[in-house]
C-alpha positions as CSV (number, residue, x, y, z in Angstrom):
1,X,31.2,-5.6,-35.0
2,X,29.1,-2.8,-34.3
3,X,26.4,-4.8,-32.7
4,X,29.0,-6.2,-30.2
5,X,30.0,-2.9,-29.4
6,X,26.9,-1.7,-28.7
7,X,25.9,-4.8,-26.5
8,X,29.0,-3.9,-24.5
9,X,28.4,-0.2,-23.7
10,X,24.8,-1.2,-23.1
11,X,26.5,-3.5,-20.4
12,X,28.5,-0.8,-19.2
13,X,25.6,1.4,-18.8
14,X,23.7,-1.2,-16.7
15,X,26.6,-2.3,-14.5
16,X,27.0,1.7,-13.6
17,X,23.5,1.5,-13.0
18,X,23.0,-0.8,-10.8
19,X,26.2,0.1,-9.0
20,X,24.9,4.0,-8.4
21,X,21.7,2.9,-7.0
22,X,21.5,3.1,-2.8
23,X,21.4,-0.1,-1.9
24,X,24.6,-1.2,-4.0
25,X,26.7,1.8,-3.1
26,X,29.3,-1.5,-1.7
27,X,29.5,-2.7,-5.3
28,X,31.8,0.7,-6.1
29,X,33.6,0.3,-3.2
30,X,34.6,-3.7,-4.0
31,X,35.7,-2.3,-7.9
32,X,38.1,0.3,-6.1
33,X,39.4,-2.2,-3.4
34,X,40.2,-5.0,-6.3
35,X,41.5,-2.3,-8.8
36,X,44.0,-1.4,-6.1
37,X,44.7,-5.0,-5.3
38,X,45.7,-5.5,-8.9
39,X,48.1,-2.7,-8.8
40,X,49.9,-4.0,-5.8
41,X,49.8,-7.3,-7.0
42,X,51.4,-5.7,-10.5
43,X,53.9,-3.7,-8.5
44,X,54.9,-6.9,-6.5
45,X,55.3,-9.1,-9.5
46,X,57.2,-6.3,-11.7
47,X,59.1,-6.1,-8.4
48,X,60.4,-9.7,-8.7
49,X,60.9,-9.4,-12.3
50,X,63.5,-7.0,-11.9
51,X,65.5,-9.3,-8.9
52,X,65.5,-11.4,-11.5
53,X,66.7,-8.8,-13.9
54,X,69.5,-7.5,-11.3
55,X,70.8,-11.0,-10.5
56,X,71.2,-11.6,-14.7
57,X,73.1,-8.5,-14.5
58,X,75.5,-9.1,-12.0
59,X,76.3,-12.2,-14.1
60,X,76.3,-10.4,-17.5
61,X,73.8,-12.3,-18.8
62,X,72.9,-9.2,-21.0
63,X,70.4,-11.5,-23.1
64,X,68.5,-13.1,-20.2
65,X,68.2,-9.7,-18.4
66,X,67.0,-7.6,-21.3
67,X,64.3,-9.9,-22.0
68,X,63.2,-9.8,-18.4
69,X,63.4,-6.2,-18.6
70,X,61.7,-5.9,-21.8
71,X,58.6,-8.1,-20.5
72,X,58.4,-5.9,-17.1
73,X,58.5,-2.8,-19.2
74,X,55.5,-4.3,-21.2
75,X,53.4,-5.6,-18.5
76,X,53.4,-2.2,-16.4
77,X,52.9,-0.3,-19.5
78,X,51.3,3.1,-19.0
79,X,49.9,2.0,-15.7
80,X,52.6,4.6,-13.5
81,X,51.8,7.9,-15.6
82,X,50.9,10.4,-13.6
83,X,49.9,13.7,-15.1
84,X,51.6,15.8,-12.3
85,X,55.5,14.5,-13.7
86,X,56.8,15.0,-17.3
87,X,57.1,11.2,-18.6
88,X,61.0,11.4,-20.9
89,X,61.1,7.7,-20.0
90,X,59.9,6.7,-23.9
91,X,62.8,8.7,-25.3
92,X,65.0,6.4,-22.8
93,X,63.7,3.2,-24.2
94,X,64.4,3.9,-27.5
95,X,68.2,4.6,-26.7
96,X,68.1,1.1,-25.4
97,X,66.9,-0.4,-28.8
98,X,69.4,1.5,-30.4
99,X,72.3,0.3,-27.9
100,X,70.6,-3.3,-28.3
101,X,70.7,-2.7,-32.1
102,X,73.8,-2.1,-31.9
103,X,74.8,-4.8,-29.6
104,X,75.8,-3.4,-26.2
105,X,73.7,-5.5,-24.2
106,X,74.9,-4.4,-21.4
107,X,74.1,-0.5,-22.0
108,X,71.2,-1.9,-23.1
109,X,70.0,-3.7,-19.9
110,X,71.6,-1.1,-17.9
111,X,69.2,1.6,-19.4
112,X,65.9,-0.2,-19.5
113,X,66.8,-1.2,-15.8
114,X,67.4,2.2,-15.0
115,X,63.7,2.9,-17.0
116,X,61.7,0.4,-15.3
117,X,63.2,2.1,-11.4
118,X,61.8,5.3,-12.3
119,X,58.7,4.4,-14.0
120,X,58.3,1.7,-11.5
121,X,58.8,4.4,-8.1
122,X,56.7,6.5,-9.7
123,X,53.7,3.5,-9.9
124,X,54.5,3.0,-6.1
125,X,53.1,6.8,-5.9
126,X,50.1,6.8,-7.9
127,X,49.1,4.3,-5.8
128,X,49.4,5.8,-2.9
129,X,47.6,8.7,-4.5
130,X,45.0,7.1,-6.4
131,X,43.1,10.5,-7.0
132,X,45.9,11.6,-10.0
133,X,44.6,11.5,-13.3
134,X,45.0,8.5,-15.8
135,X,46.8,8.0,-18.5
136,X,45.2,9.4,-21.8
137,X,46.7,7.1,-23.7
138,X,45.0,4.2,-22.3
């Protein structure tokens, strides 16, 4: 296991390499430009998830939408933290287990809806202000 780790930084290593050197200053520029891409491409799909998620609401499908909810919640992840906004959107999450526990699958949906808006508006801004730091839990 160690061995495979160590090939892998060694790849690292040679990837920023080659990247940093004059004549491949473009090969920095294309990581950027496709890391970008796959955030809009995240925000767009996490964007349909939750039309999806609305529309089993405004049937009281409380199941169906929590489970849409609770798979958009997972793909974004940590991906919208930015380090300039105080992040209480865990403790909200876990009030929706507990209503879901409980079985008000309506709070329940209600609140992780609610949790994937803010953590989702606050994506759309950290990408358009890439320059805010990462996560540290990533």
């Amino acid at each position: 296991m160690i061995k495979t780790h160590v090939y892998a930084v060694l790849a690292i290593i040679v990837l920023v390499a080659v990247c940093l050197t004059p004549a491949n200053t473009a090969c920095v520029e294309e990581v950027e430009e496709e890391t970008i891409l796959d955030d809009k491409t995240l925000l767009m799909a996490i964007e349909a998830q939750m039309e999806k998620a609305d529309a089993e609401i405004a049937e009281q499908n409380w199941e169906t939408a929590n489970q849409i909810l609770q798979k958009a919640l997972a793909e974004l992840g940590r991906r919208y933290y930015r380090s300039d906004i105080i992040d209480d959107s865990g403790m909200r999450i876990i009030a929706t287990d507990l209503l879901e526990k409980e079985g008000k699958l309506g709070d329940a949906a209600r609140g992780r809806r609610e949790t994937l808006a803010v953590r989702l508006e606050r994506f759309r801004s950290k990408i358009q202000q890439p320059d805010l730091e990462e996560s540290p839990y990533e």
